[in-house]
Each structure stands twice: as C-alpha cells, then as structure tokens.
C-alpha positions in Angstrom: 0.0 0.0 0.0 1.3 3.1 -0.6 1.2 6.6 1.5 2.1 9.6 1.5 4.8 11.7 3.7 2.8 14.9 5.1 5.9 17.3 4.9 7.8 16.1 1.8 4.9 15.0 -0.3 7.0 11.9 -1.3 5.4 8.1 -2.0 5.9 5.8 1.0 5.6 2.0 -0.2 4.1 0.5 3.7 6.4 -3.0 3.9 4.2 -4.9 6.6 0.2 -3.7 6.3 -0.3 -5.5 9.8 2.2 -2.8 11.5 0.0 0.3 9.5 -3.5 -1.1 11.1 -2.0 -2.2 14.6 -3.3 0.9 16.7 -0.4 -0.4 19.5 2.2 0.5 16.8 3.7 4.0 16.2 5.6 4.0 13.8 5.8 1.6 10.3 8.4 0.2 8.4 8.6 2.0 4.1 10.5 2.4 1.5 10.6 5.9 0.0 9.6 6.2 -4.3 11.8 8.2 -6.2 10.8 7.5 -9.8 11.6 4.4 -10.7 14.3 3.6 -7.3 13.5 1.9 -4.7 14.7 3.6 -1.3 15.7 1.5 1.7 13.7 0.7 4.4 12.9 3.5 6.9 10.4 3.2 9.6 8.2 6.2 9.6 5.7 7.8 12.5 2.4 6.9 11.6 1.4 10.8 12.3 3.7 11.7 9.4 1.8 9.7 6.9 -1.5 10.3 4.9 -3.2 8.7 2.4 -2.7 9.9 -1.2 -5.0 11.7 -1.5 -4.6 13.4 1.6 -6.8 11.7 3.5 -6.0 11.1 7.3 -5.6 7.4 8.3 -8.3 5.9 10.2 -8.5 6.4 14.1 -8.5 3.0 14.6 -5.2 2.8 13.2 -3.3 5.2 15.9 -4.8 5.2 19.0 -5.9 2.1 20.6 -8.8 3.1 22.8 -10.0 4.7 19.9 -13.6 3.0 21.7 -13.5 4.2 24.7 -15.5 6.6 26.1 -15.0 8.3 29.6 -17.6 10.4 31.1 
C-alpha cells in the first residue's frame, strides 16, 4: 500500500500492512519512491503519513482506545 509523507509530499511504499493497522504501533516500516528507485527501508511515524489523496488514516489505526468513552 502506498502513502504519502505529510511534509515532503514523497510516496511511502508501507512494507508490513499488519504494522500500519495495529493501533499499538507508532511507527511503520517504508521504503521511499523516487521514480523508478527503490529507497531503503525506513520506519516512519504513523502521524507523518497520509493517504494519497490526503486523507488522514483511520483512528482506529493510531490510537488504541479509539472506543472508549470516559464520562
């Protein structure tokens, strides 16, 4: 799946898609597109990354009491 860096604007290919949805996780292992290269793997904050389209990533996926409720 791919993603996109908030600051640089650059393509993040996600290496493990069970590390982007585990809300226990805070960061995620990429690689980095530049044209055709490949970069070498990088792990990333999950708070730096959007979806293409510049779409936030689910709640679900950062915070794991994304449920609860206190009153």
């Amino acid at each position: 799946m791919f993603l996109k860096n908030k600051k640089s604007g650059d393509l993040a290919h996600v290496e493990a898609l069970l590390e982007l949805v585990d809300p226990h996780e805070d960061s995620v292992t990429v690689r980095y597109q530049a044209g055709e290269e490949v970069g070498e793997p990088v792990r990333e904050s999950k708070s730096m990354l959007v979806f293409p389209s510049d779409e936030a990533l689910p709640r679900c996926w950062l915070d794991p009491h994304y449920r609860v409720t206190f009153e």
